[in-house]
C-alpha positions in Angstrom: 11.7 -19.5 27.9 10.3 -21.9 25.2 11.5 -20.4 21.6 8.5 -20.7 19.3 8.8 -22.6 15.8 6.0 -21.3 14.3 6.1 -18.9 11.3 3.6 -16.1 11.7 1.8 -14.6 8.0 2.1 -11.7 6.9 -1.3 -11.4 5.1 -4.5 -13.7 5.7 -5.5 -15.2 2.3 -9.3 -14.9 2.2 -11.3 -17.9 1.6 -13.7 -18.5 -0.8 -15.8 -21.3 -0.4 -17.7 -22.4 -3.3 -22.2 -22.1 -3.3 -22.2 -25.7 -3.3 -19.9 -25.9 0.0 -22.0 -23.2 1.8 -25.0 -25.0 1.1 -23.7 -28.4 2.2 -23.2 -27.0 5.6 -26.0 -25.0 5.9 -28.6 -28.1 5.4 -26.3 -30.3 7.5 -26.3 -27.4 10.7 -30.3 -27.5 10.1 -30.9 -31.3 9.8 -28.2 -31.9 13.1 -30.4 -32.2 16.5 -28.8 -32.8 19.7 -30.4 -34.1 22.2 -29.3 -34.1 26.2 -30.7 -37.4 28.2 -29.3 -36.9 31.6 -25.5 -37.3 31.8 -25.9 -38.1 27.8 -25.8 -36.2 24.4 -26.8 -37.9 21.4 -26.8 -36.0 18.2 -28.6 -36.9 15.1 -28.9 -35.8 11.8 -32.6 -35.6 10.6 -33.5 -35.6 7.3 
């Protein structure tokens, strides 16, 4: 059996993003479109 080198936490820090990082992907989820075209996707960002 594979031994596992990865440490496991003990406690999740909570993250805080700032308003100004919230907002920045908030505008950029609204303004993204994606578009299927057959066997295609093209996404764009529409602003």
């Amino acid at each position: 059996m594979a031994k596992l080198y990865s440490k496991k936490r003990k406690s999740i820090e909570e993250m805080k993003p700032s308003k100004e990082t919230v907002s920045f992907i908030l505008s950029y989820s609204q303004a993204m479109k994606i578009v299927k075209v057959g066997n295609l996707t093209f996404e764009n960002i529409v602003n």
